[in-house]
TORKOL-4160 file (C-alpha; in steps of 0.2 Angstrom, whole numbers, padded with zeros to 4 digits, m for minus):
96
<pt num="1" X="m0010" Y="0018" Z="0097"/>
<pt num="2" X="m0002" Y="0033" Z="0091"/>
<pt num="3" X="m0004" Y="0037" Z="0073"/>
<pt num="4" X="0011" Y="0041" Z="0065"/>
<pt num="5" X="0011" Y="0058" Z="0056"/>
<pt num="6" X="0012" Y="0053" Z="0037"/>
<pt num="7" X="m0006" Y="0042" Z="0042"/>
<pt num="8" X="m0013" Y="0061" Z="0042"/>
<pt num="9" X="m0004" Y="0070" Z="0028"/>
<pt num="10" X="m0010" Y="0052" Z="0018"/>
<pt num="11" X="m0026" Y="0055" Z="0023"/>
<pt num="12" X="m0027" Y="0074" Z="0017"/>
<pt num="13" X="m0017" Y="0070" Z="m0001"/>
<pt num="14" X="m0033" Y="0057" Z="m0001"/>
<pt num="15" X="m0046" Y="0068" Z="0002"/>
<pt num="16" X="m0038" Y="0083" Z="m0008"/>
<pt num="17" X="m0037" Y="0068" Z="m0024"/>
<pt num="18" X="m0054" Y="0062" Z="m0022"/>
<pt num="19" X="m0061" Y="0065" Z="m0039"/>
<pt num="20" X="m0049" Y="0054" Z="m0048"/>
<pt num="21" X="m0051" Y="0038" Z="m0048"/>
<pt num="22" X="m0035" Y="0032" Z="m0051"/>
<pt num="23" X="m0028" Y="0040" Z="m0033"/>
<pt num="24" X="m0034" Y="0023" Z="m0028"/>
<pt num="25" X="m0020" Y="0016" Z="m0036"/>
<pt num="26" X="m0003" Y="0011" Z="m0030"/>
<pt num="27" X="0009" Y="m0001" Z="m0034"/>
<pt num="28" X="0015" Y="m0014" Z="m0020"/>
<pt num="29" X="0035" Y="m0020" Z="m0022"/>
<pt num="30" X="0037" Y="m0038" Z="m0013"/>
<pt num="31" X="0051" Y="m0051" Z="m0014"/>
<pt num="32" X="0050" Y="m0067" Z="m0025"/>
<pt num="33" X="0058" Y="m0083" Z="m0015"/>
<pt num="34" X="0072" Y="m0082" Z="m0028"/>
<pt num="35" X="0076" Y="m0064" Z="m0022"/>
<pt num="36" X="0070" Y="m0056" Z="m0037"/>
<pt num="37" X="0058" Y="m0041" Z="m0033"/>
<pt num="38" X="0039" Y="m0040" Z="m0038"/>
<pt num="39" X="0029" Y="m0025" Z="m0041"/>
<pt num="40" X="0010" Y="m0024" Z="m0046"/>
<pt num="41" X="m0005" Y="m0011" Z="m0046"/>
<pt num="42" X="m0017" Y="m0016" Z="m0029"/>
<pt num="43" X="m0033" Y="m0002" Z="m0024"/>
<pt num="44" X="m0032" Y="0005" Z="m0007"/>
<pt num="45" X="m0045" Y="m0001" Z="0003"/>
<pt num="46" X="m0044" Y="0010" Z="0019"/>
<pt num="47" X="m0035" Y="0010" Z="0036"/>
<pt num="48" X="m0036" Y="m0003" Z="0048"/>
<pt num="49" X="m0048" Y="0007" Z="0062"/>
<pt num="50" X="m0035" Y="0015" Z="0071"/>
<pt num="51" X="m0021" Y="0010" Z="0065"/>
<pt num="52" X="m0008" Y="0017" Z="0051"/>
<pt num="53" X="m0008" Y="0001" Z="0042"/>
<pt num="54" X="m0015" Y="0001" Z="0027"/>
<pt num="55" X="m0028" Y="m0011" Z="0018"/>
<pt num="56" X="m0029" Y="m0022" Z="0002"/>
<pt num="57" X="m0038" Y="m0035" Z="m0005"/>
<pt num="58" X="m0032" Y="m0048" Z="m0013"/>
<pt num="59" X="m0036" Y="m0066" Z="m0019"/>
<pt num="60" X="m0028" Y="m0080" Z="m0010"/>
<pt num="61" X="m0021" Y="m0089" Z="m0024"/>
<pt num="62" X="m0009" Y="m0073" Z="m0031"/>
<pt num="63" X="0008" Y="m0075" Z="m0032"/>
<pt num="64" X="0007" Y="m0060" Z="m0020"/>
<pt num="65" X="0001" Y="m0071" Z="m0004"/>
<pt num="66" X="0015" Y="m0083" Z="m0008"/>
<pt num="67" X="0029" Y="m0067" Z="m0008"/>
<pt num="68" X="0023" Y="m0061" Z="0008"/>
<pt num="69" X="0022" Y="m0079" Z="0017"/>
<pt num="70" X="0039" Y="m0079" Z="0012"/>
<pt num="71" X="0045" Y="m0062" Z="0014"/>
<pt num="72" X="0032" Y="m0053" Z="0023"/>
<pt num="73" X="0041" Y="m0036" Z="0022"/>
<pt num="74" X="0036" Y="m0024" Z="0005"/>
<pt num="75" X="0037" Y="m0006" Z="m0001"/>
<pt num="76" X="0024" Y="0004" Z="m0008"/>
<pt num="77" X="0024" Y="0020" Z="m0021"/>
<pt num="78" X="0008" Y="0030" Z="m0022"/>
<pt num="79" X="0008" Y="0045" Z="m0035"/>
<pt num="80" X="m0006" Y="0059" Z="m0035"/>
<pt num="81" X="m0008" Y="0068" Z="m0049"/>
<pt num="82" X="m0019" Y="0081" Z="m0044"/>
<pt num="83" X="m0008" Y="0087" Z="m0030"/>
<pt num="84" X="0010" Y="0080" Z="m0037"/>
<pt num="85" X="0012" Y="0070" Z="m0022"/>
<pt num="86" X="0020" Y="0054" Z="m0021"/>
<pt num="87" X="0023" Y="0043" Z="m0003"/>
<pt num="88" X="0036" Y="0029" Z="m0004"/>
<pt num="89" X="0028" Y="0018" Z="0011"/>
<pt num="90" X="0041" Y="0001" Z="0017"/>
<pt num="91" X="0036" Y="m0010" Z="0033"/>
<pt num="92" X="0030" Y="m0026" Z="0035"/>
<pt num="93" X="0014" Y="m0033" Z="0025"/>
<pt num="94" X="0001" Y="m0044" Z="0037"/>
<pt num="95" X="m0012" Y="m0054" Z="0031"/>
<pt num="96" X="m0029" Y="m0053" Z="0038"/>
């Protein structure tokens, strides 16, 4: 698989963010079964080897797990503050 080019750039504004916390932090947007959007705080967990797709982990009984059986497509935002980044991220959202 080819990794897309922002997988690298992520990767770098990850590294160059490393000693805050906080850089862990993005907010996932999904859809609500009534069409109403969602958005909430999850910790990156990593890449998927290999791939650009990126990992969470969450409990199966949030609301979250019900959005994305519904609608499994999502947007996220991730801000650094070190580095004054930000990534705005939309694609589909699996669950593993």
């Amino acid at each position: 698989m080819t990794l897309a080019l922002w997988r690298s750039h992520l990767a770098g504004t990850l590294h160059r963010n490393r000693s805050l916390p906080v850089s862990r932090y993005l907010q996932l947007a999904t859809v609500r079964a009534d069409g109403r959007p969602a958005n909430r705080t999850v910790v990156f967990r990593g890449f998927l080897e290999n791939t650009n797709q990126l990992k969470f982990i969450t409990d199966i009984r949030s609301e979250k797990i019900e959005e994305i059986n519904f609608y499994p497509w999502g947007e996220i935002c991730w801000y650094f503050p070190k580095t004054r980044e930000q990534f705005r991220i939309a694609g589909q959202l699996v669950l593993v």
